[in-house]
N, C-alpha and C positions, 0 to 999 in steps of 0.2 A: 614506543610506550603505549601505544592504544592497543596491543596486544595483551596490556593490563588490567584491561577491565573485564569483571568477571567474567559476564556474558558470555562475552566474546574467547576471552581464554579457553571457558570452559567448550564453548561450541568448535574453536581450532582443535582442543586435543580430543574431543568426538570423533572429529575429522580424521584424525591422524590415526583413530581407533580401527577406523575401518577399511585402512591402505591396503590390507591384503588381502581382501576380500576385492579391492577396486581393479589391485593389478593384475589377480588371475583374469580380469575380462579384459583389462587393456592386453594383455601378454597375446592374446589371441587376436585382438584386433592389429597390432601391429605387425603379427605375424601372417595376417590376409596383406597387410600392405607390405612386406616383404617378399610373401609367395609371388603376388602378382607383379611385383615389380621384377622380380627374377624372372618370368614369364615374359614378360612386356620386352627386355633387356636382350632377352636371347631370341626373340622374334625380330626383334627391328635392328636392332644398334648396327649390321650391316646394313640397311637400309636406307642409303640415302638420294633416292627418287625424288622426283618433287610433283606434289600429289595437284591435281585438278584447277587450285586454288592458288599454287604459286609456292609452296612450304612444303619443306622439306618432312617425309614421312618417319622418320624417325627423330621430330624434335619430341628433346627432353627425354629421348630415350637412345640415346647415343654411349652412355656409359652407365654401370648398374648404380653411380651415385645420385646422378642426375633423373634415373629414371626411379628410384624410394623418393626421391621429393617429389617428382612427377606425380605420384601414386600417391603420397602421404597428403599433395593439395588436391587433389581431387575427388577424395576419403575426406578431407576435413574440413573442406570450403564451399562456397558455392560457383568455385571457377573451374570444376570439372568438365564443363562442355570444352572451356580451352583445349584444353589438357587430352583430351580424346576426339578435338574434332581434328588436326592432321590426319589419323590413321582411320577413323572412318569415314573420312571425305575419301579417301583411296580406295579403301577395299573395306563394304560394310559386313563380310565375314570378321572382321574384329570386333565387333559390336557384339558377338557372344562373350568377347573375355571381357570387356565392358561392362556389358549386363551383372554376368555372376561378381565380377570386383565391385560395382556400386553396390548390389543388392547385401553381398556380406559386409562390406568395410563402412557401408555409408549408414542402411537401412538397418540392419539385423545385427548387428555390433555398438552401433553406438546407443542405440535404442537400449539395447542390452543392457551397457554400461549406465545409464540413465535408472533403470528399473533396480537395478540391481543396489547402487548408492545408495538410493534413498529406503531402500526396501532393510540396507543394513543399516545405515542412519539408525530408523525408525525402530527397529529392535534394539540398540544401543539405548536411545532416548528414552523407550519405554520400560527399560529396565533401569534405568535412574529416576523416571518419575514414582513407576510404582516404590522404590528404594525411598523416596522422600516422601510419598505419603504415608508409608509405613513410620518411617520417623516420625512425621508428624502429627499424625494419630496417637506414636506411644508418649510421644513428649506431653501433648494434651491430657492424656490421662494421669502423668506423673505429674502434670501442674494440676487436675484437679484434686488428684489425691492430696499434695501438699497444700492446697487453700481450703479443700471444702471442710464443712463443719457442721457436726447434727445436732440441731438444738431437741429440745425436751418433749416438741410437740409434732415430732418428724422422723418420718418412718426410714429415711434414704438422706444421706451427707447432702449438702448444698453448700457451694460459694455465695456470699453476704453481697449484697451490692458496695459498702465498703472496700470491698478487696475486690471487687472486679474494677473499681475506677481506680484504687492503685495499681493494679495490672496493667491497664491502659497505658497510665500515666506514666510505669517504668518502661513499657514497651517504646514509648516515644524518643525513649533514648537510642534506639537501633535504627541507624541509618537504612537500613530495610523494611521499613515500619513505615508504610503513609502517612501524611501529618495529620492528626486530627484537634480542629478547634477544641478548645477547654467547656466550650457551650454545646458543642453536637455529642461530646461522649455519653449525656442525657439521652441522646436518639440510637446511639448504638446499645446501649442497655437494652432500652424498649423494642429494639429491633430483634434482641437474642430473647429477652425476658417473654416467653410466647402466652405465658400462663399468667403473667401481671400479680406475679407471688411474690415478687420484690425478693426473692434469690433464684440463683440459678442451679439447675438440673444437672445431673451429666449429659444429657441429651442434647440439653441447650446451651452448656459452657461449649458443644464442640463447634460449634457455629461460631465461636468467636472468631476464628481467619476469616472468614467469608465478612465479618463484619467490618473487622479492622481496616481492612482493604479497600471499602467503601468512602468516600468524599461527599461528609454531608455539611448542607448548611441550609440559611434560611432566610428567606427577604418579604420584604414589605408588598402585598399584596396591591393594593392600591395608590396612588401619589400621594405625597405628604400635601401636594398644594388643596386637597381635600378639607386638610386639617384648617388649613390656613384663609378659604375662603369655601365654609360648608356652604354657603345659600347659593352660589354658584351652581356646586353640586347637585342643591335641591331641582335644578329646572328638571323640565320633562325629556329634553332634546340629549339633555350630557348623559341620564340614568339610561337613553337608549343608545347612547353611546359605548358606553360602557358595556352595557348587554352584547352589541355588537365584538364588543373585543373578546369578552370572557366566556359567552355560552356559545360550545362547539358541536357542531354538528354529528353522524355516525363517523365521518371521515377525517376526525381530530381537527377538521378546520372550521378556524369561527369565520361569523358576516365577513368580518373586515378585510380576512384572507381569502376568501370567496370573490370580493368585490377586486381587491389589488393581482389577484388572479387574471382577474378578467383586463384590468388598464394595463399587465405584463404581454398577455395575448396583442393584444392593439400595440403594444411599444415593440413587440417582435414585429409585425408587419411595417410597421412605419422604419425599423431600420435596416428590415432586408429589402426596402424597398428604396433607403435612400442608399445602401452599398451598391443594388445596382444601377442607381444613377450617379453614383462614384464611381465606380469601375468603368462606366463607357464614359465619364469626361463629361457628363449632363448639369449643364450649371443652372437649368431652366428656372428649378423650383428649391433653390438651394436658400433664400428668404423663407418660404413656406415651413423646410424643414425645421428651422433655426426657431420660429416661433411654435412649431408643435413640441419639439424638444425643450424648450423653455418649459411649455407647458405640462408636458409628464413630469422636467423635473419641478413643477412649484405642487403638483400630484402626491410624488412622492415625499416631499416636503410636508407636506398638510398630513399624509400617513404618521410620521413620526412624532410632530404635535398631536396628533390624538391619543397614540400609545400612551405617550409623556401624561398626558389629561386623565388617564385612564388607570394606567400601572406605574408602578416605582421603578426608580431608575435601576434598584436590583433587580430586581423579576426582570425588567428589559434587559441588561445585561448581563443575565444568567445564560441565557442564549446564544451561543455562537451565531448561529446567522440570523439573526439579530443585531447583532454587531458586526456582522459583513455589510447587511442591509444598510446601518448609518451610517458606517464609512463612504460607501457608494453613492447614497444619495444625498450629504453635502460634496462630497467630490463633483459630483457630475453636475448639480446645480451649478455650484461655483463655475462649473468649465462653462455650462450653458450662458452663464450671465458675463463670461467674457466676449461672447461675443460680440458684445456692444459696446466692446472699447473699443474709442477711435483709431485703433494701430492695424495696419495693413498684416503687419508681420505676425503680430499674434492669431489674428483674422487665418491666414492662410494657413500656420502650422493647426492652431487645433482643426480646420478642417481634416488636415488627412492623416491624427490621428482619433478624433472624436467618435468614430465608429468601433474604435479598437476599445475604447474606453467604459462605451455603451455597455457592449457586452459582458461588463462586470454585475450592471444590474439587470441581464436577463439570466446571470445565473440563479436568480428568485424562481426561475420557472421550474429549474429540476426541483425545488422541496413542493411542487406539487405533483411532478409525476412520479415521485417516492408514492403517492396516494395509489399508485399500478404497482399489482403483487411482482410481476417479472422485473421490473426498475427498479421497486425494491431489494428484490434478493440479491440484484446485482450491484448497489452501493453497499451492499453488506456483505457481498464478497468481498468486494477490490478494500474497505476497510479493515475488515478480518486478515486480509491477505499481508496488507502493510504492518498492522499492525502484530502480528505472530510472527513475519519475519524479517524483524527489525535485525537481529543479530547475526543472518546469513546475508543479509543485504550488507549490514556494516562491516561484517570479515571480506566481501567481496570488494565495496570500495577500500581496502586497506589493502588490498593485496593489489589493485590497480594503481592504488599509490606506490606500493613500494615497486612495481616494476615500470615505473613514472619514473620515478628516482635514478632506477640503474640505468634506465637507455639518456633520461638527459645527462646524466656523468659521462658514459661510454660514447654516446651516435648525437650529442648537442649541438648544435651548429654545423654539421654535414647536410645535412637534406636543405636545401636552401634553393631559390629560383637564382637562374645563371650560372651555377655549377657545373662546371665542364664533364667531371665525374661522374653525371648521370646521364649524358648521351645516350641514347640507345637503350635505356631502362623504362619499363612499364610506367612506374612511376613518374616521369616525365610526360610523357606519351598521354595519360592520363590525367595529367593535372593534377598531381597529389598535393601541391603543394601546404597546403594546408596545413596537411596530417604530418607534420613535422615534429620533430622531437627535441625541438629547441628551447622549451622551455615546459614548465609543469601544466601550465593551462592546456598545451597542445598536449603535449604525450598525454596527456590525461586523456586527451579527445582521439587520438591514434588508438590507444591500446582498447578506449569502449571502443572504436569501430571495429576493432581486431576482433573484440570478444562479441558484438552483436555480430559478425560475420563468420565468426567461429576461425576462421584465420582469411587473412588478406594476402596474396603473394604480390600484389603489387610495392605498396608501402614494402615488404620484406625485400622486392628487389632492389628498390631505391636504397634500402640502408649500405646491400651486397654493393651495389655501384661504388655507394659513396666512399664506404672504406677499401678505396683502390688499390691499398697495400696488401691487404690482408686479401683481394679481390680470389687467390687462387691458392689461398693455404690457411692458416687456424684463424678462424674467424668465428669473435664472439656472438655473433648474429645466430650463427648453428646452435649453442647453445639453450639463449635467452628465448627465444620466439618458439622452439619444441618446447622448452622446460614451463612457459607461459600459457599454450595449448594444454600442456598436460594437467598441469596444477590449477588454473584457473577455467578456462572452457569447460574441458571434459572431466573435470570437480567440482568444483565451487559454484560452474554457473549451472551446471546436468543440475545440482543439487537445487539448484534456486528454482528449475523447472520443472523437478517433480516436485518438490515441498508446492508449488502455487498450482499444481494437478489432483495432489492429494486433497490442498485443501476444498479447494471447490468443490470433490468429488464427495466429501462428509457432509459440506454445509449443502448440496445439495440432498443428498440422503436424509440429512437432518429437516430439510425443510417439506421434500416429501413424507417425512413419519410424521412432523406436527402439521401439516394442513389432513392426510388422514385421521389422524387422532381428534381435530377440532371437525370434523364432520361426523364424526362417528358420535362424539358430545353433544350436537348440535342435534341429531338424529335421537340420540336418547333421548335429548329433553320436549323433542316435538311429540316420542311417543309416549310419555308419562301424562299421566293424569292431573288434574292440579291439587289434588289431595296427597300424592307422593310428593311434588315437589315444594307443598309447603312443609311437610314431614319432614325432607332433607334438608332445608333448608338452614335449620339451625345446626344442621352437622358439618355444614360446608368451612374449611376454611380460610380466615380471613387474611391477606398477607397483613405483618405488622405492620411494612412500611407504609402501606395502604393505608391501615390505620391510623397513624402517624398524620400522615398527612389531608386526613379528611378531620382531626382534631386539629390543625392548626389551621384547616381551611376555615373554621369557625371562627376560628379570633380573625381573621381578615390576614393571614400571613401563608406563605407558599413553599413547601420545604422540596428541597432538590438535594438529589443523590446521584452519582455517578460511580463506577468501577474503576479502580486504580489499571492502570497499563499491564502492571501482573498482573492482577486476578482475571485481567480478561484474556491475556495469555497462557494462564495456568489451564480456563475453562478451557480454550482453544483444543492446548495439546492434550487435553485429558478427554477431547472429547475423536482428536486422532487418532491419540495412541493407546486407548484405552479397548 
């Protein structure tokens, strides 16, 4: 059933768009692991010497069956040395038909297949996006032509602000539609309305998607306890408190996150220095540690009462980590002030996981080194990354569910420790036991190691052991585990590794064009005169939302906007595939 959701439908039959294009490079890739395997078959398969090492020189190449799977794991996996170390341990004149079979079937083919995917993916996609901005461009026009309206003293039609808030308001009804409060559709007007003509343009009705898509709202700038006890407010010590919290530096950060900077630096020392007197067994100073930890957390305790003092509990929890931050720091209080219950048992477990715990609150320290251009660009990849490929990521976990499903129905309860059936199989040998197919938790965990290893022939021979009947004749295993390589490795996952190649490789590009661009602006404005740049000044400009929000900074209130999940997927791909 999750093949029902659009997303995802729509990105499978993408997929399916572009099979023939996929299989003229598999058709050849398999045909290097066939050439060479015919090769390999009629060099050795008389061959049975026993080389240097004690193994026989012609294993796994004893018959032209056994020697395509020879070939096909050593093309597709990273147990190729196996696989060619008999016959180069012998005679390292085989190490040329080595060479050229890795370099085509491993290097130069599958790379191939990789480039080629996504390269036809990406023509595919880009011809449905541009297809629906076309749509959506004419649809725009067809809805302005049927709203707008030219009154008496108006040279060009305009939409009424009337009819743009029941626009709004029937859009609400399409579950494709963000939701927006019945109070913020006030700030999306003003956000489109550029000209504060109280109607809208053709120019400026087309801005309405970019708007709709937006999540806006609005909170209380400072605590209510302000209201509730002004002359508290009046001292001199809380009005610099407050300064502290609200006026920020060039580097978006104010005092107070300057100062909790600096107690996170000293709380990082103190716990990499009580892990390594945890890890060697050092109970010298383990009192000492117990009361500095107390003491960062009644630290961090006092941080949050000041916010509280300072700002409303909206503006506070507008914030995502801001609300990591309290989570964290009554957690770890609380843990810190069990240690002075009198129970041994409690005493001894949080020791040896209280450092595990710690570590929650020194993830405070990356949102200061987001303030480094390089740290930054790289949480805005790996976020860009997740979030554009939600739907290759979620067809990839549904396709490891459904071949979850077929090996626990088919291979369930075979791979099991004490199995007589697996004598002599790698799988034993190696201690797989783990990676067992007995249930969905494991095969789940089997078939990711399958596909982070691109294929495993161990687990593959454990299953061959297992089913001892089928051990030398149809055996579903031959099937499901090629049909599983082909469909999901060298597809689904090729595709996941160039889609998160592509993209780094734009937002790269893109972040190189805008730090060019903001030095070349920056260069302009040092060489202009200050008589030019008060001349330009009134031409420059102003964002609405800017606006927006420096009029409600007046009344003491704080307005926050965020981008829906689409629209900052639509920017994404329009700015790949564009």
């Amino acid at each position: 059933f999750m093949f029902c959701i659009p997303s995802v439908n729509a990105l499978f039959r993408a997929l399916i768009g572009i099979t023939n294009e996929w299989l003229s490079v598999v058709s050849f890739w398999m045909g290097t692991v066939v050439f060479f395997a015919w090769i390999g078959v009629t060099l050795l398969d008389d061959n049975t010497n026993i080389n240097p090492v004690g193994v026989r020189v012609n294993t796994g190449f004893d018959s032209f069956g056994r020697a395509l799977y020879s070939m096909f794991v050593a093309s597709a996996s990273d147990d190729f040395i196996q696989v060619f170390n008999p016959t180069f341990t012998q005679n390292r004149a085989y190490g040329l038909m080595w060479i050229w079979c890795l370099f085509l079937s491993k290097f130069l083919f599958l790379n191939l297949i990789l480039a080629m995917i996504f390269e036809t993916y990406k023509e595919r996609f880009e011809r449905e996006i541009k297809l629906f901005q076309r749509n959506q461009s004419e649809s725009l026009k067809k809805a302005f032509t049927m709203m707008a309206t030219k009154g008496p003293d108006e040279e060009d039609p305009t939409v009424s602000r009337e009819d743009f808030f029941a626009l709004i308001t029937a859009l609400q009804e399409s579950p494709k539609t963000p939701s927006i409060h019945q109070g913020s559709i006030e700030y999306v007007y003003k956000a489109i309305d550029s000209d504060n003509n109280n109607t809208l343009e053709e120019a400026e009705f087309e801005s309405v998607i970019d708007s709709i898509q937006k999540t806006f709202w609005i909170t209380d700038k400072y605590s209510r306890l302000e209201r509730v006890f002004p002359r508290f407010y009046t001292q001199q010590w809380v009005q610099t408190m407050k300064t502290w919290v609200w006026e920020q530096d060039e580097s978006e950060q104010c005092k107070l996150d300057n100062i909790m900077n600096v107690v996170l630096l000293a709380n990082t020392v103190v716990v990499v220095a009580e892990s390594y007197y945890d890890i060697n067994h050092i109970t010298t100073y383990n009192n000492l540690f117990t009361v500095i930890e107390t003491g960062f957390g009644v630290v961090y305790v006092v941080e949050f009462f000041v916010l509280m003092v300072c700002m409303s509990w909206g503006e506070y929890t507008s914030s995502a980590s801001r609300i990591f931050d309290c989570f964290t720091t009554w957690l770890l209080f609380a843990v810190s002030l069990l240690y002075y219950l009198p129970v041994a048992n409690v005493q001894a477990g949080l020791m040896h996981y209280a450092n595990i715990l710690r570590l929650l609150r020194l993830v405070r320290v990356l949102k200061s080194l987001k303030r480094v251009s390089k740290v930054a660009f790289m949480f805005k990849c790996v976020s860009t990354i997740l979030s554009s490929a939600t739907e290759i990521l979620f067809l990839l976990l549904i396709l490891l569910y459904f071949y979850s499903s077929i090996a626990c129905q088919l291979f369930g309860g075979l791979l099991y420790q004490g199995n007589p059936d697996l004598e002599g199989s790698e799988y034993k040998e190696k201690q797989y036991y783990a990676f067992n197919l007995n249930d969905m938790t494991m095969a789940l965990a089997s078939w990711y190691v399958m596909l982070l290893c691109e294929y495993n022939p161990s687990i593959v021979d454990g299953v061959r052991h297992a089913l001892k009947p089928w051990r030398h004749g149809s055996n579903p295993m031959w099937i499901i585990y090629p049909v599983f390589y082909f469909s999901v490795v060298i597809f689904a996952f090729e595709l996941v590794c160039a889609f998160i190649i592509e993209t780094f490789t734009e937002l790269a590009e893109k972040e190189r064009k805008d730090t060019n661009d903001e030095a070349e602006d920056h260069q302009h404005k040092t060489d202009r005169t200050d008589s030019e740049i008060s001349n330009c000044s009134d031409d420059t400009e102003v964002d609405p939302l800017a606006k927006i929000a420096d009029e409600l900074d007046k009344q003491n209130l704080c307005f926050h906007y965020v981008n829906s999940a689409a629209a900052t997927k639509a920017k994404i791909y329009k700015m790949m595939f564009e």
